[in-house]
CHARMM-style PDB file with segment names, atoms N, HN, CA, C and O in Angstrom:
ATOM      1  N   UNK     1      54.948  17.809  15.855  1.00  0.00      PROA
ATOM      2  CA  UNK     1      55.427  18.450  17.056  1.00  0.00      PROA
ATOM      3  C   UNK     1      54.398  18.305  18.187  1.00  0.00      PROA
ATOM      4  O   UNK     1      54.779  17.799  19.243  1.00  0.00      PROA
ATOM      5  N   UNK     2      53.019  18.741  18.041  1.00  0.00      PROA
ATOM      6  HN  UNK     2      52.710  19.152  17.183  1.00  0.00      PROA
ATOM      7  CA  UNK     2      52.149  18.466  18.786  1.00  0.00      PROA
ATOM      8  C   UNK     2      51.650  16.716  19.248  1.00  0.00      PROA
ATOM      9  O   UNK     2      50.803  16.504  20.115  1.00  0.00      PROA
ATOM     10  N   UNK     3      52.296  15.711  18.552  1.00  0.00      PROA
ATOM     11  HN  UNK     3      52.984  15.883  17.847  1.00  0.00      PROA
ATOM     12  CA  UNK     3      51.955  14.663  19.052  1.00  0.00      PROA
ATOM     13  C   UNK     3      53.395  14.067  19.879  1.00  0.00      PROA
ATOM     14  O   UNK     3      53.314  12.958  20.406  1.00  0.00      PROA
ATOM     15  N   UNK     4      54.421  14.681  19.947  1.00  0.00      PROA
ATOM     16  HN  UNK     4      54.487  15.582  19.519  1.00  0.00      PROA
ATOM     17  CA  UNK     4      55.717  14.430  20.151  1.00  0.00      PROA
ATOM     18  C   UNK     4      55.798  15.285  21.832  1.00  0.00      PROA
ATOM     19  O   UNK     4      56.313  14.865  22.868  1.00  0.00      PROA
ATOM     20  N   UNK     5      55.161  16.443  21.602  1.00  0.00      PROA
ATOM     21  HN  UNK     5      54.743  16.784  20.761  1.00  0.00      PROA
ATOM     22  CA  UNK     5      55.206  17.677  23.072  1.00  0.00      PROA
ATOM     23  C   UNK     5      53.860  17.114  24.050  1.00  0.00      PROA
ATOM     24  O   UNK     5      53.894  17.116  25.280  1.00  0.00      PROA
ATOM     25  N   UNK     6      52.670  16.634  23.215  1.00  0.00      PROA
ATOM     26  HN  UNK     6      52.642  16.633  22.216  1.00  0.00      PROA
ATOM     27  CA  UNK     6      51.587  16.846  24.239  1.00  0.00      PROA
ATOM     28  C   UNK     6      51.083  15.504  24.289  1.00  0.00      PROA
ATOM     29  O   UNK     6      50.325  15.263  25.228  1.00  0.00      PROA
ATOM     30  N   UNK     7      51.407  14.332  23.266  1.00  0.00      PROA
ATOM     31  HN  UNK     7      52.023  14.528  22.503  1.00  0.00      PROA
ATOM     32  CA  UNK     7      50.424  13.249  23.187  1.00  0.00      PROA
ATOM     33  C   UNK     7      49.958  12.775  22.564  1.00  0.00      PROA
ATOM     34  O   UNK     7      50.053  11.563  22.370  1.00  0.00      PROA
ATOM     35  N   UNK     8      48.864  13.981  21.668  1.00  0.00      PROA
ATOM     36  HN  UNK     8      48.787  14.966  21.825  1.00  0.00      PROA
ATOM     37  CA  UNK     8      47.975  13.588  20.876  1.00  0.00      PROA
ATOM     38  C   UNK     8      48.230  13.188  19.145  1.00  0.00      PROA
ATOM     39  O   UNK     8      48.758  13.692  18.154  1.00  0.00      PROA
ATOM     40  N   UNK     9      47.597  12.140  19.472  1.00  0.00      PROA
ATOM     41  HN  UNK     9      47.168  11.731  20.277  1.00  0.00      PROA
ATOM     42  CA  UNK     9      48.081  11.499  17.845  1.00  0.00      PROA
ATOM     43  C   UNK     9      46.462  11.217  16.898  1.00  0.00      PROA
ATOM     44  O   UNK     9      45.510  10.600  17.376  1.00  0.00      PROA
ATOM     45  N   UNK    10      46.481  11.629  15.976  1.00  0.00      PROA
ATOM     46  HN  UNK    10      47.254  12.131  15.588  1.00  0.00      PROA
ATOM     47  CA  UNK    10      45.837  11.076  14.890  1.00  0.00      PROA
ATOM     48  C   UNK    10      44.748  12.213  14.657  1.00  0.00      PROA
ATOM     49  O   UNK    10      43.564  12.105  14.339  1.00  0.00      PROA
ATOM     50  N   UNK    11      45.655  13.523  14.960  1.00  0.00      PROA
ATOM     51  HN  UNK    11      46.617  13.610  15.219  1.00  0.00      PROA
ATOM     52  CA  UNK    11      44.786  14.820  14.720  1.00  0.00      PROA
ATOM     53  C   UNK    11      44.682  15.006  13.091  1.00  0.00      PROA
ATOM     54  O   UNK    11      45.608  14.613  12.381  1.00  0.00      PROA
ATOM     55  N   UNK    12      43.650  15.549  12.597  1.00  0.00      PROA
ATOM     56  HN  UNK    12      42.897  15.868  13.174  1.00  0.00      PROA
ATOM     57  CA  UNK    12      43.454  16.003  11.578  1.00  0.00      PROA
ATOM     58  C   UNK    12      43.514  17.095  11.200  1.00  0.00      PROA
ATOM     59  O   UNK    12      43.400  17.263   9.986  1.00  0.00      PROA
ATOM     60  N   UNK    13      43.685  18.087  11.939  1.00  0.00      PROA
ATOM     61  HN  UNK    13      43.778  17.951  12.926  1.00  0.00      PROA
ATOM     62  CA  UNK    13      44.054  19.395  11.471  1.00  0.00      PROA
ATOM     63  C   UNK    13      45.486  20.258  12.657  1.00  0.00      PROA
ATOM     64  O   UNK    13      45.666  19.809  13.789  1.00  0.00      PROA
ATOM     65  N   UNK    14      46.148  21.207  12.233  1.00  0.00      PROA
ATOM     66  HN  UNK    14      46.002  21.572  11.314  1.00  0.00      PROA
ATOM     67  CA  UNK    14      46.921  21.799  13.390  1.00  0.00      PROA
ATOM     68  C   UNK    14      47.222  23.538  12.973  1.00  0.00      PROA
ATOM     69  O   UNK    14      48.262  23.916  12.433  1.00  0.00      PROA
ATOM     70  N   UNK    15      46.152  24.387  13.331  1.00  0.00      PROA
ATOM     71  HN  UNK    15      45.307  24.081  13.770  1.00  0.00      PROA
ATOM     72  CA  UNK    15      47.131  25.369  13.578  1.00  0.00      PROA
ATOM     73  C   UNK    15      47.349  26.668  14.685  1.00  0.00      PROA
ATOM     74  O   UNK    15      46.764  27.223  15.614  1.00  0.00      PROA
ATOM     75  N   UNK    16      48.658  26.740  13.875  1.00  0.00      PROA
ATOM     76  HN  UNK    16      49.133  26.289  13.120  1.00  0.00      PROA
ATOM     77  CA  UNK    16      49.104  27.903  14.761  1.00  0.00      PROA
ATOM     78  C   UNK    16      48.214  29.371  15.188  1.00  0.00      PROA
ATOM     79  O   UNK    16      47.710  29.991  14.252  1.00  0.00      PROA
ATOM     80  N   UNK    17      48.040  29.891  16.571  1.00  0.00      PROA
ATOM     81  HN  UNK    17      48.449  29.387  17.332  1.00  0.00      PROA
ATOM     82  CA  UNK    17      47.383  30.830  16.436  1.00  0.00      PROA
ATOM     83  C   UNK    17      48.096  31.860  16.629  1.00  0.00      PROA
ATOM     84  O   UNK    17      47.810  32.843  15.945  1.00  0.00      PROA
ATOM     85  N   UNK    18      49.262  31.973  17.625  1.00  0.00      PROA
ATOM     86  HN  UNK    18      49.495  31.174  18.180  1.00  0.00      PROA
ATOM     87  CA  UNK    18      50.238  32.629  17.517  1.00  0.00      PROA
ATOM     88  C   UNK    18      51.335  32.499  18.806  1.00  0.00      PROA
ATOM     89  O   UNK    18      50.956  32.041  19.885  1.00  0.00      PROA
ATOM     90  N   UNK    19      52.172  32.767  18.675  1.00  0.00      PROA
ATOM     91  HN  UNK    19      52.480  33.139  17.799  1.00  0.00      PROA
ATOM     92  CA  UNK    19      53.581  32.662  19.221  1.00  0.00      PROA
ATOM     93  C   UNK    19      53.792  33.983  20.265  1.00  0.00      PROA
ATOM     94  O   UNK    19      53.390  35.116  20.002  1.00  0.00      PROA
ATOM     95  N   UNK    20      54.486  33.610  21.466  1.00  0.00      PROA
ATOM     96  HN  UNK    20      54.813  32.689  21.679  1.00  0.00      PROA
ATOM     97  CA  UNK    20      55.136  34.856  22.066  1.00  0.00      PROA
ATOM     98  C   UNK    20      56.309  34.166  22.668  1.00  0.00      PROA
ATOM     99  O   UNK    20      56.577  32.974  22.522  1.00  0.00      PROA
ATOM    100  N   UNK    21      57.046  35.128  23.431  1.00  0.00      PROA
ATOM    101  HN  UNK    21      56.828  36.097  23.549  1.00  0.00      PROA
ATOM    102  CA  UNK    21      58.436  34.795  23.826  1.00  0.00      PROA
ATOM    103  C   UNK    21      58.754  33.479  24.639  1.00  0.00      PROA
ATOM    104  O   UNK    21      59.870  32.960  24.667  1.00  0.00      PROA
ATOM    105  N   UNK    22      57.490  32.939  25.387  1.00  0.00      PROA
ATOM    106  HN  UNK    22      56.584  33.361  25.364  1.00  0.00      PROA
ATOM    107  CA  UNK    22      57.368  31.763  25.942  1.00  0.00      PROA
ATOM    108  C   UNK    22      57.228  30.212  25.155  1.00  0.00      PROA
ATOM    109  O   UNK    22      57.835  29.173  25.413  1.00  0.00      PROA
ATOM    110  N   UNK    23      55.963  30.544  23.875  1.00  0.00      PROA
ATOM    111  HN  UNK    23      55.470  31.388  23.665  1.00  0.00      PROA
ATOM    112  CA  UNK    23      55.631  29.771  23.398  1.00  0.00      PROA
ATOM    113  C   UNK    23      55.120  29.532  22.198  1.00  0.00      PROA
ATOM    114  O   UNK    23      55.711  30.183  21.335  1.00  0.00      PROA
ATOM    115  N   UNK    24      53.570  28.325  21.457  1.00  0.00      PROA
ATOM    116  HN  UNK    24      53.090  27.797  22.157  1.00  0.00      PROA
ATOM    117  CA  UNK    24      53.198  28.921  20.831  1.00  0.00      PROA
ATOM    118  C   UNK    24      51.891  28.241  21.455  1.00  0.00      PROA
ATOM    119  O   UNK    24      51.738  27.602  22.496  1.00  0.00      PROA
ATOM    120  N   UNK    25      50.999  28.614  20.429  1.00  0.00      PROA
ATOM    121  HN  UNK    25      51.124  29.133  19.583  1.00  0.00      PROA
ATOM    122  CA  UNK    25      49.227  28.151  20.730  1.00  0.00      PROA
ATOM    123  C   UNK    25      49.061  28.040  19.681  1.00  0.00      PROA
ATOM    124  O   UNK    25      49.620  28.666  18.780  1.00  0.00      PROA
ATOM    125  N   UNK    26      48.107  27.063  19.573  1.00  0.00      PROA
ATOM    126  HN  UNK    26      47.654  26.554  20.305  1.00  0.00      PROA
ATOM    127  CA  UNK    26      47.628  26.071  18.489  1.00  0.00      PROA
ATOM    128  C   UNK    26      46.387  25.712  18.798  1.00  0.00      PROA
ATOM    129  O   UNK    26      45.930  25.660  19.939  1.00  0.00      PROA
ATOM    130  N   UNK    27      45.846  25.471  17.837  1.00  0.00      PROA
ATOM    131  HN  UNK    27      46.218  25.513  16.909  1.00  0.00      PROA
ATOM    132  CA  UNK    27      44.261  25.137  17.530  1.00  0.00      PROA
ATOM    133  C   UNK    27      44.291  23.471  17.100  1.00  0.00      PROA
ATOM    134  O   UNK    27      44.975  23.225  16.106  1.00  0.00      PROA
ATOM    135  N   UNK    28      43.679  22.425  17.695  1.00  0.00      PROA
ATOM    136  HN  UNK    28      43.124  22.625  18.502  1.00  0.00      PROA
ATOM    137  CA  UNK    28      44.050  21.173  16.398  1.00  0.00      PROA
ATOM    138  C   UNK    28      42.960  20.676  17.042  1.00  0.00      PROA
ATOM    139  O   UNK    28      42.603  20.711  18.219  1.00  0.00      PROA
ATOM    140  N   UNK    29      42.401  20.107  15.846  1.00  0.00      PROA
ATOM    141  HN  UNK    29      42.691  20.079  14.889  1.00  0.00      PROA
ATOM    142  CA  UNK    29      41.504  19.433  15.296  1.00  0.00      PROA
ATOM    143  C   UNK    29      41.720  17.781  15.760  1.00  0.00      PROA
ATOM    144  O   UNK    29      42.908  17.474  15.859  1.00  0.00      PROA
ATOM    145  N   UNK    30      40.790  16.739  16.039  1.00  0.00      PROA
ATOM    146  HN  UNK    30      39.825  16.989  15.959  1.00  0.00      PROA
ATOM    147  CA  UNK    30      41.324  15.482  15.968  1.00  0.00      PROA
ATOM    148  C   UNK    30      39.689  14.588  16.507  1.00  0.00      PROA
ATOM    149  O   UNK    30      39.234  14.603  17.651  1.00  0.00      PROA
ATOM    150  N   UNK    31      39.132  13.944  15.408  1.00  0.00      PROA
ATOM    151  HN  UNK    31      39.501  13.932  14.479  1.00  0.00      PROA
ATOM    152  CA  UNK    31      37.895  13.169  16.086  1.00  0.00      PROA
ATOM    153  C   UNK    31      36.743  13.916  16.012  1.00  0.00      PROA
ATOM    154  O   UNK    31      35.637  13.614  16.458  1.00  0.00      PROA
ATOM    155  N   UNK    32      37.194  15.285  15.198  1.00  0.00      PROA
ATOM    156  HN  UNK    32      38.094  15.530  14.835  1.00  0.00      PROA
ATOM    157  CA  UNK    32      36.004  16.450  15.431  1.00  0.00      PROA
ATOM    158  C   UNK    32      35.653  17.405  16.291  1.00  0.00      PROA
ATOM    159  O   UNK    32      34.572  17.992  16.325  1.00  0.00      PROA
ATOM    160  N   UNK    33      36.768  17.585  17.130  1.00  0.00      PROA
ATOM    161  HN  UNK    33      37.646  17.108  17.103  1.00  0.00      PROA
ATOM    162  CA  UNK    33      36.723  18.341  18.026  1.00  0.00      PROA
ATOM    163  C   UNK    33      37.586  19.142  18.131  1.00  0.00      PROA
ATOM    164  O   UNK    33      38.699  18.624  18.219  1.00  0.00      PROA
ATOM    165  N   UNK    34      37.565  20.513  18.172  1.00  0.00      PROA
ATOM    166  HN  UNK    34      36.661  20.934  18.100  1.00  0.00      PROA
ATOM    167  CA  UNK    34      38.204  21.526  18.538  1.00  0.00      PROA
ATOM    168  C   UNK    34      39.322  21.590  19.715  1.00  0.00      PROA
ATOM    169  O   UNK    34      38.855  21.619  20.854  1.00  0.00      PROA
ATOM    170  N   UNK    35      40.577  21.613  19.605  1.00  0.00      PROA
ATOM    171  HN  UNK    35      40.956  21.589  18.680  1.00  0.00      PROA
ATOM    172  CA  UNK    35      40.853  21.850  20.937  1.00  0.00      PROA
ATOM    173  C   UNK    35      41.538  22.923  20.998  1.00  0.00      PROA
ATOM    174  O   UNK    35      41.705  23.246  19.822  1.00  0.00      PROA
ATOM    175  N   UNK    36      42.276  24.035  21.979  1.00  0.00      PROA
ATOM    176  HN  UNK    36      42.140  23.772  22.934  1.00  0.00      PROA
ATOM    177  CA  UNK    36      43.246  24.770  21.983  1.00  0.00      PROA
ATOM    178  C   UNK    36      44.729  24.367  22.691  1.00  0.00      PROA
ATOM    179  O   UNK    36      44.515  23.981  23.840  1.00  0.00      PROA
ATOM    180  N   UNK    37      45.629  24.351  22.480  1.00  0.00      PROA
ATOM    181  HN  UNK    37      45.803  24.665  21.546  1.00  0.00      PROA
ATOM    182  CA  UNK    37      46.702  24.358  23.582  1.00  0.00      PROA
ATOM    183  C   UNK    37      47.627  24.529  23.387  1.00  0.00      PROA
ATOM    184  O   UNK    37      48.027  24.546  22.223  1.00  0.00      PROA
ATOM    185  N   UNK    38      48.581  24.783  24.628  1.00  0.00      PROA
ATOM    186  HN  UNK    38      48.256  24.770  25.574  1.00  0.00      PROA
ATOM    187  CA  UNK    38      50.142  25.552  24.373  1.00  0.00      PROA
ATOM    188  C   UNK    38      51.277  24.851  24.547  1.00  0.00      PROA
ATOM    189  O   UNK    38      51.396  24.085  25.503  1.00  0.00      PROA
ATOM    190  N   UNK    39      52.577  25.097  23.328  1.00  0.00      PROA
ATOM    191  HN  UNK    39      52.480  25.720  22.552  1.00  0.00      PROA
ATOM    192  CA  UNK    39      53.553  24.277  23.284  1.00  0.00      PROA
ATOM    193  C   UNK    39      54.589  25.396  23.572  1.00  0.00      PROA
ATOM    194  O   UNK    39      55.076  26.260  22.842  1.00  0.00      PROA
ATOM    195  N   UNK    40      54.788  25.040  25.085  1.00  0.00      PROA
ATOM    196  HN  UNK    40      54.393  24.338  25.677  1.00  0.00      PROA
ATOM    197  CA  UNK    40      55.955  25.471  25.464  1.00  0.00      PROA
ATOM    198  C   UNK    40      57.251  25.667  24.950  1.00  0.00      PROA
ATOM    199  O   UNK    40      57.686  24.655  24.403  1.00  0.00      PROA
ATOM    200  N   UNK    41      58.081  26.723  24.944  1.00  0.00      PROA
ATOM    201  HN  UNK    41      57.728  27.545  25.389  1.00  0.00      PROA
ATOM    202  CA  UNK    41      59.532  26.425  24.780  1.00  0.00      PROA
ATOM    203  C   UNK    41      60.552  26.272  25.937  1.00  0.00      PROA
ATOM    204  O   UNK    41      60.460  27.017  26.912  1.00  0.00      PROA
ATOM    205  N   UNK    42      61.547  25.304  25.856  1.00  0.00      PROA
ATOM    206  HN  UNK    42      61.622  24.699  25.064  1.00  0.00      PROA
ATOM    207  CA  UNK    42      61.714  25.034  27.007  1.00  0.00      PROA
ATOM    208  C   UNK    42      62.624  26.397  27.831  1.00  0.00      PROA
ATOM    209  O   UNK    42      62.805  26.551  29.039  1.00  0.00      PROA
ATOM    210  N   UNK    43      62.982  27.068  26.932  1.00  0.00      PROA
ATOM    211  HN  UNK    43      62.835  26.942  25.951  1.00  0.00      PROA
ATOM    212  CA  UNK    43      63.390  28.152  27.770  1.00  0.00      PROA
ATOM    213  C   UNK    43      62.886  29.814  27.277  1.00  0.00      PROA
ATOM    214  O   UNK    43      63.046  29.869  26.057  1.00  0.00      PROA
ATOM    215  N   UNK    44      62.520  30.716  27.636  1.00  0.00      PROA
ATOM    216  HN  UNK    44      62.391  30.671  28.627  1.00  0.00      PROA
ATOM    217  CA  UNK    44      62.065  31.959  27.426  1.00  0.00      PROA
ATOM    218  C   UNK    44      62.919  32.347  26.002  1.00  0.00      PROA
ATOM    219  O   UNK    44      64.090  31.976  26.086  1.00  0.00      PROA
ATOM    220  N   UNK    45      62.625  32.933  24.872  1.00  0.00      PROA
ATOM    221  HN  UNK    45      61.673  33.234  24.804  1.00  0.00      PROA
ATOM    222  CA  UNK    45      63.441  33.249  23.807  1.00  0.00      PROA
ATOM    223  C   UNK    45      63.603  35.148  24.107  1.00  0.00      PROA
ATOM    224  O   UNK    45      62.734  35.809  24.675  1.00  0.00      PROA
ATOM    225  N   UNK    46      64.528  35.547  23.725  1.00  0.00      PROA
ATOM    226  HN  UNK    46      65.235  35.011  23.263  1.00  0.00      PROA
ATOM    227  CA  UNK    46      64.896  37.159  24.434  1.00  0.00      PROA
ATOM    228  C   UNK    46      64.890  37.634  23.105  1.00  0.00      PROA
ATOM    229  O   UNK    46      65.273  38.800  23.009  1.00  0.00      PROA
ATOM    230  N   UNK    47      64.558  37.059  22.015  1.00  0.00      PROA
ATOM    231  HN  UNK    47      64.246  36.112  22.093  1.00  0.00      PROA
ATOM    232  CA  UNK    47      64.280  37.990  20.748  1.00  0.00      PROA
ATOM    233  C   UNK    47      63.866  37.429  19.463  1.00  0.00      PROA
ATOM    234  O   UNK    47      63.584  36.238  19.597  1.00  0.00      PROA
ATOM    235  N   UNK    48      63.729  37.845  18.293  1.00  0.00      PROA
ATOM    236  HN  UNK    48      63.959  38.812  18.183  1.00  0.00      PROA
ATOM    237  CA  UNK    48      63.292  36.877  17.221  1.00  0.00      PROA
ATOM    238  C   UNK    48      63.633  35.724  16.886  1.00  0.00      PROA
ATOM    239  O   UNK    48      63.039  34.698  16.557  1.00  0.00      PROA
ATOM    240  N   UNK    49      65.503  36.280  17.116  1.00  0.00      PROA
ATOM    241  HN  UNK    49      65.986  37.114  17.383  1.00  0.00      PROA
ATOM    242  CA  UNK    49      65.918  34.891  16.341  1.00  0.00      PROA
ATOM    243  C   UNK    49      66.203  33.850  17.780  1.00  0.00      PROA
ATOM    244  O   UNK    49      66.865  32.814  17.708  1.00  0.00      PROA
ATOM    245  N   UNK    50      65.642  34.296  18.902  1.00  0.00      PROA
ATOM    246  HN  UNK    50      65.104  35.137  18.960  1.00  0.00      PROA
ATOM    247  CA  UNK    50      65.657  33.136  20.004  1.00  0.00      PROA
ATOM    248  C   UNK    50      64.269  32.029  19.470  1.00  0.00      PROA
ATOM    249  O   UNK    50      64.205  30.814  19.284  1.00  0.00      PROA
ATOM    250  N   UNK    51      63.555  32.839  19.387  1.00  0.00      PROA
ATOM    251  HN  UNK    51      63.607  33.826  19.538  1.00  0.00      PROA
ATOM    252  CA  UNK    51      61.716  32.015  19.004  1.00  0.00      PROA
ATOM    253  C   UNK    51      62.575  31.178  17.789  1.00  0.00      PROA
ATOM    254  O   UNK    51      63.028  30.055  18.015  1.00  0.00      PROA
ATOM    255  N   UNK    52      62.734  31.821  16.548  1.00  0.00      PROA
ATOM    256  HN  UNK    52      62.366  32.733  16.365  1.00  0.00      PROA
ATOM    257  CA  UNK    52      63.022  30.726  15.336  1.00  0.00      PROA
ATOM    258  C   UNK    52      64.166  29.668  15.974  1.00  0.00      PROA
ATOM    259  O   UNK    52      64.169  28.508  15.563  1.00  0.00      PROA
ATOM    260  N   UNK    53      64.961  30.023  16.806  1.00  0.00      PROA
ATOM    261  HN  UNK    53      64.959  30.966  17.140  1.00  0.00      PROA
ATOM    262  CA  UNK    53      66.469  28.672  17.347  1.00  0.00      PROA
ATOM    263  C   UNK    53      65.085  27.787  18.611  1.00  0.00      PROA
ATOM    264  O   UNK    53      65.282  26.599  18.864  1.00  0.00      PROA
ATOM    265  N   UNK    54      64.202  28.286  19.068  1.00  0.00      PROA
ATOM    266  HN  UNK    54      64.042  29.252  18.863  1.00  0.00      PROA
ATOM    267  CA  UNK    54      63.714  27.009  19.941  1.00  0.00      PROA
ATOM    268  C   UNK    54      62.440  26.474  19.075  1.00  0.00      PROA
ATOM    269  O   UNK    54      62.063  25.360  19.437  1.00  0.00      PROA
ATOM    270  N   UNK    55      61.757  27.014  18.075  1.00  0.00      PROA
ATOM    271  HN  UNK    55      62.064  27.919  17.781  1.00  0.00      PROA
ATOM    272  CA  UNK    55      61.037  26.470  16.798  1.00  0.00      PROA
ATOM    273  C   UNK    55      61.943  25.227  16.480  1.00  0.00      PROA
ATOM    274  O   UNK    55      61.657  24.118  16.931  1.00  0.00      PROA
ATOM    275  N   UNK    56      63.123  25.461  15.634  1.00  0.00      PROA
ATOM    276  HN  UNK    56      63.355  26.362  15.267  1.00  0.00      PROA
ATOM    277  CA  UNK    56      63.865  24.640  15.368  1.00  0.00      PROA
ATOM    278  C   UNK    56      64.378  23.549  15.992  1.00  0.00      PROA
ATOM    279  O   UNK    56      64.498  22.445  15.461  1.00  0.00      PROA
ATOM    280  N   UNK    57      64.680  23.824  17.095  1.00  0.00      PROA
ATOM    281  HN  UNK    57      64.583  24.721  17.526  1.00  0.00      PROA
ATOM    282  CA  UNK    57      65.217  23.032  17.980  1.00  0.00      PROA
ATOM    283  C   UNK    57      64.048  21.842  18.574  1.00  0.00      PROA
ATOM    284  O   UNK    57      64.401  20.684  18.795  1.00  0.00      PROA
ATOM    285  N   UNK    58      62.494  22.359  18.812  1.00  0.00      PROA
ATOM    286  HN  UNK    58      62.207  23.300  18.633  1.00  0.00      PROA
ATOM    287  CA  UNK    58      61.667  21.464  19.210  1.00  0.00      PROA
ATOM    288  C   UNK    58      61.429  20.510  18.161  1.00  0.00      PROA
ATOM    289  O   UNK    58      61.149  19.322  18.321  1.00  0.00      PROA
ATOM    290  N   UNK    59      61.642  21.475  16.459  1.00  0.00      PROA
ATOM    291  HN  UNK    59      61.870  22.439  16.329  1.00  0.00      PROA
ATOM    292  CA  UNK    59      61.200  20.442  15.301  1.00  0.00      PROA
ATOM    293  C   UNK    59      62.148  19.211  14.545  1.00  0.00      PROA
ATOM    294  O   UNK    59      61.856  18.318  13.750  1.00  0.00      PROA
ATOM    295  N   UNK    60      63.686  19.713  15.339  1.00  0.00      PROA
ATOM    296  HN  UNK    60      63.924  20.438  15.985  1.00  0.00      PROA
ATOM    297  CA  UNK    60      64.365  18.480  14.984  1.00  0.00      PROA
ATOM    298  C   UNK    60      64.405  17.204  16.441  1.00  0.00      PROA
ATOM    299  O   UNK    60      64.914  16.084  16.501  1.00  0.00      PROA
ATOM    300  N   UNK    61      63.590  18.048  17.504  1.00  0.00      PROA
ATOM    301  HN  UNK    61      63.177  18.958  17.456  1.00  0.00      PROA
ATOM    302  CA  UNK    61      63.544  17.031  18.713  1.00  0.00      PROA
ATOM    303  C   UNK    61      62.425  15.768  18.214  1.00  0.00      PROA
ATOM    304  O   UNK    61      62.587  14.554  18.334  1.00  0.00      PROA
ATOM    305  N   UNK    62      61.195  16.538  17.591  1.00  0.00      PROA
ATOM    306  HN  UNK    62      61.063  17.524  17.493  1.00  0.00      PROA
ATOM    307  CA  UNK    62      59.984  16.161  17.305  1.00  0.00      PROA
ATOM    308  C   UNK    62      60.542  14.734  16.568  1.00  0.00      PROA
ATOM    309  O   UNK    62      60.481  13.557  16.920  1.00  0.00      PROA
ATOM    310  N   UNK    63      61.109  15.404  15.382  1.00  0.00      PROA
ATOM    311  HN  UNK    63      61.158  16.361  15.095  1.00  0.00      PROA
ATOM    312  CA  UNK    63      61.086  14.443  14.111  1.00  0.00      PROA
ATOM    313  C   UNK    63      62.358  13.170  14.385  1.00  0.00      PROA
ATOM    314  O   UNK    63      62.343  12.101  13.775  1.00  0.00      PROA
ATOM    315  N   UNK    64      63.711  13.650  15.704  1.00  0.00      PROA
ATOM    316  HN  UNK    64      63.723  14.519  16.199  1.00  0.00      PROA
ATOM    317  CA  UNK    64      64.097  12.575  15.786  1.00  0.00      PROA
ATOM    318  C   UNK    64      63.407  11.502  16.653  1.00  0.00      PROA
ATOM    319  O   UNK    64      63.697  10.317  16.488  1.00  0.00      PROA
ATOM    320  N   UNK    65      62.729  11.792  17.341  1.00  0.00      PROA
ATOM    321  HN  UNK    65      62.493  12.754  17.475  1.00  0.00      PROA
ATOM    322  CA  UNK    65      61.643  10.711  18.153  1.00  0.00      PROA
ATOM    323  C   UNK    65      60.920  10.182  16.893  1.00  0.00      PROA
ATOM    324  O   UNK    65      61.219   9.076  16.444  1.00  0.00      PROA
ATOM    325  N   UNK    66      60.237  10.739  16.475  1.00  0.00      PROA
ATOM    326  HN  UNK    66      59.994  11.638  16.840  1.00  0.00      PROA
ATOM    327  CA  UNK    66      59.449   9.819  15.003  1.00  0.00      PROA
ATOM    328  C   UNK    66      60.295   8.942  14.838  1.00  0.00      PROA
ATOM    329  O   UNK    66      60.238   7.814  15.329  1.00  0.00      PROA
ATOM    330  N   UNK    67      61.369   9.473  13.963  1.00  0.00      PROA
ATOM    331  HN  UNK    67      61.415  10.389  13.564  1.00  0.00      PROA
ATOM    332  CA  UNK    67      62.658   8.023  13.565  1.00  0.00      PROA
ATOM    333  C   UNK    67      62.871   6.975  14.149  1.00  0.00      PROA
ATOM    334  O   UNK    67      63.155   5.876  13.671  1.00  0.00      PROA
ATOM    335  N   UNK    68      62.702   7.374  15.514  1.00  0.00      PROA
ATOM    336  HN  UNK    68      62.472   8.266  15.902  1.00  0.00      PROA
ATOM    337  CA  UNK    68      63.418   6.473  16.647  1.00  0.00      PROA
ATOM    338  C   UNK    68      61.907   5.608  17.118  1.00  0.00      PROA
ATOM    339  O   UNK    68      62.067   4.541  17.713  1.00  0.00      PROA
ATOM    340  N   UNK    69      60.713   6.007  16.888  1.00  0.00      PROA
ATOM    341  HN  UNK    69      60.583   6.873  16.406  1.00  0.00      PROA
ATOM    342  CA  UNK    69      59.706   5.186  16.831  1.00  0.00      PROA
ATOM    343  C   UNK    69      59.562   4.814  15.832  1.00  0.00      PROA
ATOM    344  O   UNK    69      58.866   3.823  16.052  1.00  0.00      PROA
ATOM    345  N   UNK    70      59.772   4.879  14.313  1.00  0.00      PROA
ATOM    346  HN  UNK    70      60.337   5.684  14.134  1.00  0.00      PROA
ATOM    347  CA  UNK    70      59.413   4.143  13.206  1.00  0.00      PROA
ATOM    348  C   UNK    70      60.646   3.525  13.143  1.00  0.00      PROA
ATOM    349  O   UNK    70      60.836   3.301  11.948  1.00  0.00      PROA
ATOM    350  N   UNK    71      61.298   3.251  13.590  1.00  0.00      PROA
ATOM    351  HN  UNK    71      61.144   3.433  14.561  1.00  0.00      PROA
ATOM    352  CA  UNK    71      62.700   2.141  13.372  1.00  0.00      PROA
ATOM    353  C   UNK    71      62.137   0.965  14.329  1.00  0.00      PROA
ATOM    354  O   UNK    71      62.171  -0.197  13.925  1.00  0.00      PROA
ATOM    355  N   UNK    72      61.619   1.287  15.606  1.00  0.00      PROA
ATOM    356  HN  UNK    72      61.591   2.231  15.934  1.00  0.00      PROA
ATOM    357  CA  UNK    72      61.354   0.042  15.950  1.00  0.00      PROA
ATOM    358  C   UNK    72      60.403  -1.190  16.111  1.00  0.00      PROA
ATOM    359  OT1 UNK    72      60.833  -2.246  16.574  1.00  0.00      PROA
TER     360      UNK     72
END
C-alpha cells in the first residue's frame, strides 16, 4: 500500500502507528532509515466501519496496480 500511495519501494520494514478518521501513519523502514508518513483516505470515514470500507478499498486499489505492473 505504501509503495502504491507514496512511491517508495524496496522498504524493509512497515508499520502502522495509528489510524484516525482521516487516515493512517506509518513508520517504514527502507535503506536504514527511519521514516514517518501519512496515508491518506481519500475521503473522511464518519465511523468504524467507514475506516475498515476505505482500509479495504485502498488495499484492493494497491494490489490491483501490482497485477497490472507484474503483467507487464
Amino acid at each position: 500500500m505504501v509503495a502504491h500511495y507514496v512511491g517508495l519501494t524496496g522498504l524493509d520494514a512497515v508499520k502502522l502507528l495509528d489510524i484516525d478518521r482521516l487516515g493512517m501513519n506509518a513508520e517504514v523502514v527502507r535503506k536504514g532509515q527511519t521514516i514517518q508518513l501519512r496515508l491518506p483516505f481519500v475521503r473522511p470515514a464518519e465511523d468504524r466501519k467507514g475506516v475498515k470500507e476505505a482500509i479495504v478499498e485502498m488495499t484492493r486499489a494497491s494490489r490491483a496496480a501490482t497485477a497490472r505492473s507484474s503483467s507487464t
